[in-house]
Structure formats: structure tokens, C-alpha cells
PyMOL Python script that loads the backbone (N, CA, C, O; Angstrom):
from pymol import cmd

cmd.read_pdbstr("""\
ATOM      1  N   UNK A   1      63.905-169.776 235.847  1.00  0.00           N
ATOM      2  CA  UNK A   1      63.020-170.722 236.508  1.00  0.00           C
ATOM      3  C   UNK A   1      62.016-171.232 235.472  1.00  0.00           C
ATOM      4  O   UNK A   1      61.508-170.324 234.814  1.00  0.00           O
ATOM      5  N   UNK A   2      61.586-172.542 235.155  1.00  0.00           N
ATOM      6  CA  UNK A   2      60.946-173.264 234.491  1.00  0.00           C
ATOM      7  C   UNK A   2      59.761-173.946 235.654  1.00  0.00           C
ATOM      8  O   UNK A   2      59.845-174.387 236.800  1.00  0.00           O
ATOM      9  N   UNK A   3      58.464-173.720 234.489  1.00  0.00           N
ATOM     10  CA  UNK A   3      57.559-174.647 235.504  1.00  0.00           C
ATOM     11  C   UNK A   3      56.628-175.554 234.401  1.00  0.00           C
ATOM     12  O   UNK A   3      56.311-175.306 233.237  1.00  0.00           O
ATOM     13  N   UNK A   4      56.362-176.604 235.199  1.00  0.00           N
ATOM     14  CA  UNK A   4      55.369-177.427 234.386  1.00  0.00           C
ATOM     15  C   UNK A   4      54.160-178.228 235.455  1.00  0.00           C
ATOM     16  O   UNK A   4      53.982-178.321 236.670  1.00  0.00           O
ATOM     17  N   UNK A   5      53.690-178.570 234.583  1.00  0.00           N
ATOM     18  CA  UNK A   5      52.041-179.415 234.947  1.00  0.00           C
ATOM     19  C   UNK A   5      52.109-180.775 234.345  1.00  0.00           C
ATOM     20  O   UNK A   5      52.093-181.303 233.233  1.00  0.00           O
ATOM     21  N   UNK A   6      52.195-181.100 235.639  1.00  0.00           N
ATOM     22  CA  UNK A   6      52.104-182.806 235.172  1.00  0.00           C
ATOM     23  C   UNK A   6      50.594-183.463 235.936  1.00  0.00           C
ATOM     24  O   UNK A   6      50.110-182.964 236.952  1.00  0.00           O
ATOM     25  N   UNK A   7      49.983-184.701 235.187  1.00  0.00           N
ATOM     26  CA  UNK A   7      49.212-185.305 235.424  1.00  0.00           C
ATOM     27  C   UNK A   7      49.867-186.774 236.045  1.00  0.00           C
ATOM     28  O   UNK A   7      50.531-187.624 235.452  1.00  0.00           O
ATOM     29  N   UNK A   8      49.484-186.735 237.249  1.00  0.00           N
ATOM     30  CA  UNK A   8      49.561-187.359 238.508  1.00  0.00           C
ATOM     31  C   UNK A   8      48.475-188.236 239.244  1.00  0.00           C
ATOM     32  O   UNK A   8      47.586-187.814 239.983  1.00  0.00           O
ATOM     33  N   UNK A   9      48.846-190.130 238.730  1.00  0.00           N
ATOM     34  CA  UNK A   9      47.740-190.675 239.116  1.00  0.00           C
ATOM     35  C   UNK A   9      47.932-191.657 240.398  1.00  0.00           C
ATOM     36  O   UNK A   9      49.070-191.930 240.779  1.00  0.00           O
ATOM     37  N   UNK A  10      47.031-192.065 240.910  1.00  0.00           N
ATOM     38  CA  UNK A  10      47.506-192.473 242.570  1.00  0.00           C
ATOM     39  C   UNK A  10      47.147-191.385 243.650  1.00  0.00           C
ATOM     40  O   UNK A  10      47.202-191.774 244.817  1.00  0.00           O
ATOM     41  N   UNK A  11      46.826-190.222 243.451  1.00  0.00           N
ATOM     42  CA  UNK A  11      46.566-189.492 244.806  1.00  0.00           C
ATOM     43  C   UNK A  11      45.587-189.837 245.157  1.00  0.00           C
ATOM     44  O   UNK A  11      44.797-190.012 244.230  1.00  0.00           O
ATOM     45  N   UNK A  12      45.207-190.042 246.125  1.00  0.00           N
ATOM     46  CA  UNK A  12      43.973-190.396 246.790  1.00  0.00           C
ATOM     47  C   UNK A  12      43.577-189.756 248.408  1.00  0.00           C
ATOM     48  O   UNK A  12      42.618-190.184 249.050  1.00  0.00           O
ATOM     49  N   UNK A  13      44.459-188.722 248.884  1.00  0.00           N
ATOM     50  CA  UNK A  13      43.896-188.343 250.367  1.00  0.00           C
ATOM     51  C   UNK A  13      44.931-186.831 250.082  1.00  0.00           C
ATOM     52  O   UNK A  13      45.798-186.512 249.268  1.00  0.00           O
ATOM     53  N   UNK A  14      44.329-186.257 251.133  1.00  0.00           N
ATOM     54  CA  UNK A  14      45.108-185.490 251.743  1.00  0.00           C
ATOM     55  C   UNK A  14      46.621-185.497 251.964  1.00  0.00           C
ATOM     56  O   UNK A  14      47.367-184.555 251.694  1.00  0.00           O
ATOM     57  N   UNK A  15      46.984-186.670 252.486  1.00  0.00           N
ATOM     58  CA  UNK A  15      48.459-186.874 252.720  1.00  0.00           C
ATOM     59  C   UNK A  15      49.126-187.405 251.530  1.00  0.00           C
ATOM     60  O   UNK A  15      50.346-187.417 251.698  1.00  0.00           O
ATOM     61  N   UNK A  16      48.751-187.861 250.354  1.00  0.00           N
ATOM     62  CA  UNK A  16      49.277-188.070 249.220  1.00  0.00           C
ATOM     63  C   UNK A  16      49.799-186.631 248.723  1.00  0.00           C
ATOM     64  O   UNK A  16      50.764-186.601 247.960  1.00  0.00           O
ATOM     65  N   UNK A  17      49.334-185.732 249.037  1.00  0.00           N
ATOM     66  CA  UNK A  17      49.634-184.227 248.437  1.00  0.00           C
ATOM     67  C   UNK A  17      50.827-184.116 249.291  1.00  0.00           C
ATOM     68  O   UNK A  17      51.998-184.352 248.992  1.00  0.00           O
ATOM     69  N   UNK A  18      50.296-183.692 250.473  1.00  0.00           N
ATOM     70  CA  UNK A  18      51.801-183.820 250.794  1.00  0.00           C
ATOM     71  C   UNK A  18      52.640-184.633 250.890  1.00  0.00           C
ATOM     72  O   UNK A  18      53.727-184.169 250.548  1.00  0.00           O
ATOM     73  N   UNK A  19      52.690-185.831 251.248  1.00  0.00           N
ATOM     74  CA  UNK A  19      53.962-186.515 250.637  1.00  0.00           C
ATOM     75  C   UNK A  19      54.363-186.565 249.060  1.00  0.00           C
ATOM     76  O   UNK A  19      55.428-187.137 248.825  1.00  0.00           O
ATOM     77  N   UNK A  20      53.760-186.124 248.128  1.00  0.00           N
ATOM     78  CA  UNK A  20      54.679-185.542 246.999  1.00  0.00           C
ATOM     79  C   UNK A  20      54.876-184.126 246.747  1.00  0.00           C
ATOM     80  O   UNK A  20      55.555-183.691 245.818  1.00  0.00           O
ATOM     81  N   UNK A  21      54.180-183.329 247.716  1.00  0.00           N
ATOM     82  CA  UNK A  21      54.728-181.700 247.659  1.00  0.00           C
ATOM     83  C   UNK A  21      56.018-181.766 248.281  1.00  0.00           C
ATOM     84  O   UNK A  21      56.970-181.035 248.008  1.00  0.00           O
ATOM     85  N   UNK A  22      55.979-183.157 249.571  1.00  0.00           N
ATOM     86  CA  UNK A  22      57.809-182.669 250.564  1.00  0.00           C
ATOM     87  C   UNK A  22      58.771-183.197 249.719  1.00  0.00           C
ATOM     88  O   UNK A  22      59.907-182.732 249.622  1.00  0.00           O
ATOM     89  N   UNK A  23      58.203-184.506 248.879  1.00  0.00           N
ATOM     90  CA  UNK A  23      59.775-185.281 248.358  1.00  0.00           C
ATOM     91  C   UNK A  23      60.062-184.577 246.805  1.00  0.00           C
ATOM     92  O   UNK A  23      61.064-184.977 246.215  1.00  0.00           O
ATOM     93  N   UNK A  24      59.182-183.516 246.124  1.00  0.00           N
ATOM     94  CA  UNK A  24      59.377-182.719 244.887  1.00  0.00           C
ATOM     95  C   UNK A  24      60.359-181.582 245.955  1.00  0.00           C
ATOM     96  O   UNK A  24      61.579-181.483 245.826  1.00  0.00           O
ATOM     97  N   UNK A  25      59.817-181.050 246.650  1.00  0.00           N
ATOM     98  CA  UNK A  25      60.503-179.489 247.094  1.00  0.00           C
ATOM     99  C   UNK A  25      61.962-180.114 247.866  1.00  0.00           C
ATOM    100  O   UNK A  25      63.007-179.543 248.179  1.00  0.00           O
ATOM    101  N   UNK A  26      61.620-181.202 247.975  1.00  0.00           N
ATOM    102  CA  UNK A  26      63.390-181.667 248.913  1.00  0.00           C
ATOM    103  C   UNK A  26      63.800-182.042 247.815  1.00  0.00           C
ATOM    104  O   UNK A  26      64.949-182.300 248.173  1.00  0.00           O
ATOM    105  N   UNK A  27      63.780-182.373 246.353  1.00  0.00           N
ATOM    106  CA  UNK A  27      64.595-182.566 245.138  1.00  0.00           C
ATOM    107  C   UNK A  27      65.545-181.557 244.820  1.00  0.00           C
ATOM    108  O   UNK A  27      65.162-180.408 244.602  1.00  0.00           O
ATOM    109  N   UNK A  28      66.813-181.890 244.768  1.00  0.00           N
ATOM    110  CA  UNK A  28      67.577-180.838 244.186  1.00  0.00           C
ATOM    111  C   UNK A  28      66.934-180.120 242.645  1.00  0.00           C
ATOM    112  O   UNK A  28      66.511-180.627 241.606  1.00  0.00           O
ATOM    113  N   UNK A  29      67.105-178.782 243.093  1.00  0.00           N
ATOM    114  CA  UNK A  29      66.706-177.996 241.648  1.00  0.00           C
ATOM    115  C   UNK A  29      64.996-177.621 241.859  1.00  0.00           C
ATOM    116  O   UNK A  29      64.343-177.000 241.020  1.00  0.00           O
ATOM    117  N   UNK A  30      64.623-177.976 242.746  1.00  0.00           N
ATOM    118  CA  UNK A  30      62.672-178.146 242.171  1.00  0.00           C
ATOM    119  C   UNK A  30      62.772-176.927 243.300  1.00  0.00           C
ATOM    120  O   UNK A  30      63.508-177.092 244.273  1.00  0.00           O
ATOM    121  N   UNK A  31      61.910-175.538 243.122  1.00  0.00           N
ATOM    122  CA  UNK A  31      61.675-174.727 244.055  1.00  0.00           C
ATOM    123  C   UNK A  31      60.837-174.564 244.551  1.00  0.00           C
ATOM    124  O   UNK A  31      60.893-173.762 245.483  1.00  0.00           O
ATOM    125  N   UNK A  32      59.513-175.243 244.223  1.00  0.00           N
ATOM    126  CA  UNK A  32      58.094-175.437 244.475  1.00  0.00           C
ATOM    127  C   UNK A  32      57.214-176.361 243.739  1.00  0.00           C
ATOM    128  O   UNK A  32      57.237-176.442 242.511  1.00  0.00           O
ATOM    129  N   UNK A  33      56.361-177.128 244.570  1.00  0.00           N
ATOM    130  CA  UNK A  33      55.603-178.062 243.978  1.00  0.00           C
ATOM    131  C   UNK A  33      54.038-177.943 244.718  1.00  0.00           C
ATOM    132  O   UNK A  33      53.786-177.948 245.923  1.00  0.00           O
ATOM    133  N   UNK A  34      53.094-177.837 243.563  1.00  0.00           N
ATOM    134  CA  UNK A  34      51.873-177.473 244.325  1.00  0.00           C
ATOM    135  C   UNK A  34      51.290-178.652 243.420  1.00  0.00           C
ATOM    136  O   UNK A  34      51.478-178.821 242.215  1.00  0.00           O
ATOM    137  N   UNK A  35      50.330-179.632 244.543  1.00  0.00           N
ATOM    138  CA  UNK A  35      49.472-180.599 244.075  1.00  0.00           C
ATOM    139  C   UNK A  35      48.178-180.522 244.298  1.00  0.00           C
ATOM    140  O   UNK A  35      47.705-180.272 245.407  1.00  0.00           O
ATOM    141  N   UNK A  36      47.559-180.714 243.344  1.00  0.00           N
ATOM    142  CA  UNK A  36      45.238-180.537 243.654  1.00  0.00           C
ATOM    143  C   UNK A  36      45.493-182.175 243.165  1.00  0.00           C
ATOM    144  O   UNK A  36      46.042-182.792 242.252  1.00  0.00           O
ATOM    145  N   UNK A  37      44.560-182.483 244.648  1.00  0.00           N
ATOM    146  CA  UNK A  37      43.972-183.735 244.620  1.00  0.00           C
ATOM    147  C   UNK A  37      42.933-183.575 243.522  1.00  0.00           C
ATOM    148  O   UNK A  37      43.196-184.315 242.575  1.00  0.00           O
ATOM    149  N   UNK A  38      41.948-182.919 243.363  1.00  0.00           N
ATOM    150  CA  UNK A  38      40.770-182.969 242.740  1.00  0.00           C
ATOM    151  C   UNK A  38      41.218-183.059 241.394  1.00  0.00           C
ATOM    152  O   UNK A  38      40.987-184.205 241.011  1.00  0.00           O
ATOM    153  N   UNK A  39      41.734-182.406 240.529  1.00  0.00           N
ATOM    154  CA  UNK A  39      42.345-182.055 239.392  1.00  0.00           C
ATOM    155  C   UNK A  39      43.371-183.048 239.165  1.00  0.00           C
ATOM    156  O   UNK A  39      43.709-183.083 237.982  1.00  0.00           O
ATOM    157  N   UNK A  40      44.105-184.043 240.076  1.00  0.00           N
ATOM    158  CA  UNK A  40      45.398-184.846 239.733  1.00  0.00           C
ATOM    159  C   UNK A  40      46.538-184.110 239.365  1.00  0.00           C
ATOM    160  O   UNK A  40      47.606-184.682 239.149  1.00  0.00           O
ATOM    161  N   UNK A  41      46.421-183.054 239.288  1.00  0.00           N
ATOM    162  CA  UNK A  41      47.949-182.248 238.404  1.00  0.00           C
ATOM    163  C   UNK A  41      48.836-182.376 240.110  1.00  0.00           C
ATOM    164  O   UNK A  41      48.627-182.809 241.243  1.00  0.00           O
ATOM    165  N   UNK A  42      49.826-181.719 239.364  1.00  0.00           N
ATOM    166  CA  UNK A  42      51.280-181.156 240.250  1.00  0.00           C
ATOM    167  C   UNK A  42      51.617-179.913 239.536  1.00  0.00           C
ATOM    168  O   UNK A  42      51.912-180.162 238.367  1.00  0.00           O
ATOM    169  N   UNK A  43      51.671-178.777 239.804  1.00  0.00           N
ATOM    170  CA  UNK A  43      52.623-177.885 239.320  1.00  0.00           C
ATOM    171  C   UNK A  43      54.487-177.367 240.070  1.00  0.00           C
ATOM    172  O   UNK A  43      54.831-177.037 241.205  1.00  0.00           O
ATOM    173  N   UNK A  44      55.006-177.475 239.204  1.00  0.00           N
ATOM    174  CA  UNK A  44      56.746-177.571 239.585  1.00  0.00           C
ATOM    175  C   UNK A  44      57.181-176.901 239.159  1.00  0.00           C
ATOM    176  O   UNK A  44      57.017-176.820 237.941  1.00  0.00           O
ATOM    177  N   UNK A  45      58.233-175.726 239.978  1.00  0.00           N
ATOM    178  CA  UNK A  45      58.613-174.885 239.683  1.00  0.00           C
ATOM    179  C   UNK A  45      60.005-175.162 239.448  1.00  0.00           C
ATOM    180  O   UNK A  45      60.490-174.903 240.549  1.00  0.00           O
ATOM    181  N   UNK A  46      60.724-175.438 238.885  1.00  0.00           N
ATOM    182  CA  UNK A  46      62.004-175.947 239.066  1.00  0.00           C
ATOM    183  C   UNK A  46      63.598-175.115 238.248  1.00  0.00           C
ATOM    184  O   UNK A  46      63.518-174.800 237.061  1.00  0.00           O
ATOM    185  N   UNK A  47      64.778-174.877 238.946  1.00  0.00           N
ATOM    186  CA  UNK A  47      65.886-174.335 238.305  1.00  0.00           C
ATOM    187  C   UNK A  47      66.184-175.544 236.959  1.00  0.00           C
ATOM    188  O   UNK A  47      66.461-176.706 237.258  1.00  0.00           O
ATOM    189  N   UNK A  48      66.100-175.165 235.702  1.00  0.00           N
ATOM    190  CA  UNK A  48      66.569-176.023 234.556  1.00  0.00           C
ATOM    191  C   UNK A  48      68.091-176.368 234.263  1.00  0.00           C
ATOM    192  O   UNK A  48      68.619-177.225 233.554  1.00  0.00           O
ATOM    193  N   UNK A  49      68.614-175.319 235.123  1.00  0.00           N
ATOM    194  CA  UNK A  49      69.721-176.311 234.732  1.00  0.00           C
ATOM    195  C   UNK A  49      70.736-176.788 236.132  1.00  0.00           C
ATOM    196  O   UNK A  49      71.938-176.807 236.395  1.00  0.00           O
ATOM    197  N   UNK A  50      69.669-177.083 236.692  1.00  0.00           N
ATOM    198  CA  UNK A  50      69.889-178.101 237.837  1.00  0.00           C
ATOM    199  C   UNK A  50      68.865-179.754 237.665  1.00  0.00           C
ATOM    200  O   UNK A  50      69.417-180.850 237.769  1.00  0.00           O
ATOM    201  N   UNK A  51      68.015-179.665 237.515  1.00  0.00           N
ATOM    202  CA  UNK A  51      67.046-180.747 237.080  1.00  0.00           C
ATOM    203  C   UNK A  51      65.756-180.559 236.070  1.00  0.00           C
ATOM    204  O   UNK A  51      65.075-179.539 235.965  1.00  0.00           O
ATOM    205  N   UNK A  52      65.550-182.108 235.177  1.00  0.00           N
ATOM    206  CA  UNK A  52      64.793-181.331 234.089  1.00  0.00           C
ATOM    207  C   UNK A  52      63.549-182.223 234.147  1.00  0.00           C
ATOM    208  O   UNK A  52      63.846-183.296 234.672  1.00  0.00           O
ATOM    209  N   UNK A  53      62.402-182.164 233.831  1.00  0.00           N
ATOM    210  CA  UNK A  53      61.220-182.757 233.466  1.00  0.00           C
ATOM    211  C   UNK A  53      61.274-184.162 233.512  1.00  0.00           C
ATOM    212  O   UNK A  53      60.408-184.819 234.090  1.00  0.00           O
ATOM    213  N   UNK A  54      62.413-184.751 232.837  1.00  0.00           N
ATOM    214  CA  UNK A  54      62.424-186.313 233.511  1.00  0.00           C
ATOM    215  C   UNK A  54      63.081-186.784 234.591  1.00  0.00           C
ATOM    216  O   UNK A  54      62.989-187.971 234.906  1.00  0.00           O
ATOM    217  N   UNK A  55      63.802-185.931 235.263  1.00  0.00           N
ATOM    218  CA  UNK A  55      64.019-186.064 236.446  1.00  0.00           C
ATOM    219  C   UNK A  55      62.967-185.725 237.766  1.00  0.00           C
ATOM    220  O   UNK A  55      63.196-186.344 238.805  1.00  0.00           O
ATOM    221  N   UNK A  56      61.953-184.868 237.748  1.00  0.00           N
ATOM    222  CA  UNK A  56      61.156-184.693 237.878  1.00  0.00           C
ATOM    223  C   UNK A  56      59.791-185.785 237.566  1.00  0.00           C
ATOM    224  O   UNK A  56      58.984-186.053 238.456  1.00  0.00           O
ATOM    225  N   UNK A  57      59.729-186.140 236.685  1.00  0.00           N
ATOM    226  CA  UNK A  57      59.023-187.397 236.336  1.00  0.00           C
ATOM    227  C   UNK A  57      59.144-188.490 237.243  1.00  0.00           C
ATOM    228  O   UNK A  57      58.257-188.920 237.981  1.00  0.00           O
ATOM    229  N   UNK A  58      60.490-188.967 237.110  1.00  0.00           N
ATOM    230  CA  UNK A  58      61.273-190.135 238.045  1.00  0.00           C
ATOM    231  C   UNK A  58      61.000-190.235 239.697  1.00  0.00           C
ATOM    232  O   UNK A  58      60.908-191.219 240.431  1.00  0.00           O
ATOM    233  N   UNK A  59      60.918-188.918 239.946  1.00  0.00           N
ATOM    234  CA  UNK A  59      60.764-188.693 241.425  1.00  0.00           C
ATOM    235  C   UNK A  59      59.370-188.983 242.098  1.00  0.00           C
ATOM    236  O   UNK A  59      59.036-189.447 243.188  1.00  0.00           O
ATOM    237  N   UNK A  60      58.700-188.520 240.998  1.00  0.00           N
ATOM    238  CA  UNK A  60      57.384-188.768 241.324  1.00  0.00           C
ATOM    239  C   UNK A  60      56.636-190.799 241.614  1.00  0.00           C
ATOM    240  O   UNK A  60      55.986-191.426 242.452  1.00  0.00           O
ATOM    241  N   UNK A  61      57.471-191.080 239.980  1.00  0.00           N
ATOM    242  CA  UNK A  61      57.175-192.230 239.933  1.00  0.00           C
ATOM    243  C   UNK A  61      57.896-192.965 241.455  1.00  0.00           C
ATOM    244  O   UNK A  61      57.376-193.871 242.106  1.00  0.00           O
ATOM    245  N   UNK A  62      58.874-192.453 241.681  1.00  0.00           N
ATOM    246  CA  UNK A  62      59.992-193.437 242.769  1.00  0.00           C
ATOM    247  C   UNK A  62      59.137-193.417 244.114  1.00  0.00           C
ATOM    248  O   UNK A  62      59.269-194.211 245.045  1.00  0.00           O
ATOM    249  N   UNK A  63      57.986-192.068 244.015  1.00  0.00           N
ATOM    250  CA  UNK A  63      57.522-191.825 244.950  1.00  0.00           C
ATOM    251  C   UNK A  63      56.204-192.653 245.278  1.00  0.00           C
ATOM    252  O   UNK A  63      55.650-192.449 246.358  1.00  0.00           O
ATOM    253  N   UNK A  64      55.620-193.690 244.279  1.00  0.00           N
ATOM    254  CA  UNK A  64      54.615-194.384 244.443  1.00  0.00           C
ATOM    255  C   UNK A  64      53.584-193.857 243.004  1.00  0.00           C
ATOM    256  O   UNK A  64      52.606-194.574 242.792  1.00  0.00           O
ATOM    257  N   UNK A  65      53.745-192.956 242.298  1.00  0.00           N
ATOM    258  CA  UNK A  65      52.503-192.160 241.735  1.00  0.00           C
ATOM    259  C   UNK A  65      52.647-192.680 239.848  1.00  0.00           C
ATOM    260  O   UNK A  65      53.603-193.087 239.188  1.00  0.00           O
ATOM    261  N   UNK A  66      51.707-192.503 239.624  1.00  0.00           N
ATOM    262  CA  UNK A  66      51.896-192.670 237.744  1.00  0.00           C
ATOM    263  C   UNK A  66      51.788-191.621 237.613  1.00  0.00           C
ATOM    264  O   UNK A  66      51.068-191.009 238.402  1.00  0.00           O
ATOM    265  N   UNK A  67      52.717-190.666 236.137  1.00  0.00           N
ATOM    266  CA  UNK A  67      52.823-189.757 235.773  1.00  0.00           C
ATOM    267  C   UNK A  67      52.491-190.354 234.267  1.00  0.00           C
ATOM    268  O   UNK A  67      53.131-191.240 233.699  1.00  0.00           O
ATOM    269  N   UNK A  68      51.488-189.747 233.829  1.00  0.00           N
ATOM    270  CA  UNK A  68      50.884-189.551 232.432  1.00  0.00           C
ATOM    271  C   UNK A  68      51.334-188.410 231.480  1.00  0.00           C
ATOM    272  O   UNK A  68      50.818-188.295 230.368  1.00  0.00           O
TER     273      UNK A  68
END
""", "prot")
cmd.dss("prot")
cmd.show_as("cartoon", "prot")
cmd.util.cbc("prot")
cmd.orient("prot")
């Protein structure tokens, strides 16, 4: 299991967290995704050799958000 911290711009409420905690954890391969509004991060827990960091990236972006 691989995890990373990404900086995540666009959150702005409560429901921004979760709508990118449900559409990271419904990604094939990702086993957990924890987002702080306050902080902007995401942390992702994800199987590597099912999906990797830019796939992960992509999802986010597809999801409305800038990833820095």
C-alpha cells in the first residue's frame, strides 16, 4: 500500500470534502482518501499496482479541483 499528499485547490465547504473523499475511495485501486478543508491537502492511500499518482491526479482534476 502506497500513500501520498496532494495539494488540492477549489475546496471550499464541507461537501467539497466529501465529494472528493466518495469519487477517490470509489476509484479503482485508492483504499482511502482523507481531505482537510483547512490545510487543502488530500491524503490517499492507494494499491500501486492497481493505480498510480497520476491517475489519482486525473481524478481529482475530472472531479472539478486543481491539483498542485
Amino acid at each position: 500500500m502506497s500513500e501520498v499528499t496532494l495539494t488540492v485547490k477549489g475546496m471550499t465547504c464541507g461537501e467539497c470534502v466529501q465529494k472528493l473523499e466518495k469519487t477517490l475511495t470509489g476509484s479503482h485501486g485508492v483504499a482511502r482518501a482523507m481531505a482537510d478543508l483547512e490545510s487543502g491537502h488530500v491524503k490517499v492511500e492507494y494499491k500501486e499496482d492497481l493505480v498510480g499518482e497520476k491517475q489519482i491526479k486525473e481524478t481529482i482534476e475530472q472531479t472539478g479541483y486543481e491539483v498542485e
